[in-house]
Steps between C-alpha positions, in 0.01 A plus 500: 500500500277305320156668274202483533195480315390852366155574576250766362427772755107474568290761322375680903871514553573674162213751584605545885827585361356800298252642742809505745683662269256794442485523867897495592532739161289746706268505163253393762573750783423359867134634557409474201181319319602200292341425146217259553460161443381557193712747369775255600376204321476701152837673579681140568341291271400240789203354631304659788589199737935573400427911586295393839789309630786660411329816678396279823904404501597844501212561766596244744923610439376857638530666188154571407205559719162337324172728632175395431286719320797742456750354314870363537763729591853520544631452842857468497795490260684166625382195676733643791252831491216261515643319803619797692165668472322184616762500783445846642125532416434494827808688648483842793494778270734677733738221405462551113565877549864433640565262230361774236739769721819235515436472092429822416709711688832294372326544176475834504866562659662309206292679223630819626854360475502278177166648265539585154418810275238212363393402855351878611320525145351177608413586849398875395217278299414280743442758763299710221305188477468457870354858590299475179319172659443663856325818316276209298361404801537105390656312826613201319654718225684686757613199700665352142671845418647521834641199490637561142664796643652273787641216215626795337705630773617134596582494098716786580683361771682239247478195727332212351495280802285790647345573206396124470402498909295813484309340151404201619366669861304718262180358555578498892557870492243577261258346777665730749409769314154461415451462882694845524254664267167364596235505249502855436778720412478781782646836537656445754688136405693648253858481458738724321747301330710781333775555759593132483575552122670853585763315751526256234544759214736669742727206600397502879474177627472540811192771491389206184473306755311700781254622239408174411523408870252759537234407339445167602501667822209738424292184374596307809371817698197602345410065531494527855 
């Protein structure tokens, strides 16, 4: 096969490459507020022009989500996030809450059967985390630290071609969710999440799987 030329990657692809990479690295969670403009340009060394569209790039791949007067923010970890939340913006929320139930009740199921001694310190913290946000009364907060939980117990299932589905559908179910809650966290819209970390402590997949199960379930009722 015969070579060709070498070329110099162009400077906007150079700095696309890094902002991905703080995104995909989850140093930039999903939700999250990116550094501004600014702060980018004395960070990279570039010129404003070089930050602007490297950032549009990662806007228009689904990555980022540019709001005026706000900021840009973090929408997805992978141009395949991006795309599936574009894809489902739109979708019946009854729909989303059997995909969530499909996902999460396997999930659940295999963490009960496969976690780790490291896995249930990690999931006691993320449900400390998760009750610790309801109590703070912040809905966004909450809706992040639920789904943290959720990646957690997917983490503990030891799959990574779920673990890779259920990430890149993040954004998707994070949607779900904040529909779920509403713009207030009410009384009587919360959701224990304890006994599906019990079953899971307890190696019970099958009640792993109904607790999780469950819950959706509760959501789905209390949306209708």
């Amino acid at each position: 096969m015969a070579l060709s030329t070498t070329r110099r990657t162009p400077l906007s692809d150079q700095v696309i490459a890094q902002l991905r990479a703080q995104i995909t690295s989850g140093e930039w969670p999903v939700g999250s507020r990116i550094p501004t403009e600014a702060e980018l340009v004395d960070q990279l060394g570039v010129a404003r022009n070089t930050v602007r569209e490297a950032v549009r790039a990662l806007a228009h791949n689904g990555l980022l989500d540019i709001r005026q007067g706000s900021g840009t923010y973090v929408l997805a970890t992978s141009e395949l996030a991006g795309v599936l939340h574009r894809r489902f913006a739109d979708a019946d929320q009854d729909q989303v809450a059997e995909l969530r139930s499909t996902l999460e009740t396997s999930a659940a199921g295999f963490a009960a059967l496969r976690r780790t001694a490291r896995d249930l310190e990690l999931l006691d913290a993320a449900l400390a985390r998760r009750d610790a946000a309801w109590h703070a009364g912040v809905p966004e907060d909450f809706i992040q630290a639920d789904a943290a939980f959720h990646q957690a117990v997917v983490a503990a299932a030891h799959n990574d071609v779920l673990a890779a589905v259920y990430a890149d559908l993040g954004e998707v179910l994070r949607a779900h969710l904040r529909h779920d809650v509403g713009p207030d966290l009410l009384p009587h819209r919360w959701v224990p999440h304890a006994a599906i970390l019990e079953a899971i402590r307890a190696g019970d997949p099958e009640k792993a799987a109904d607790e999780a199960g469950r819950a959706i379930g509760f959501c789905k009722a209390e949306n209708r």
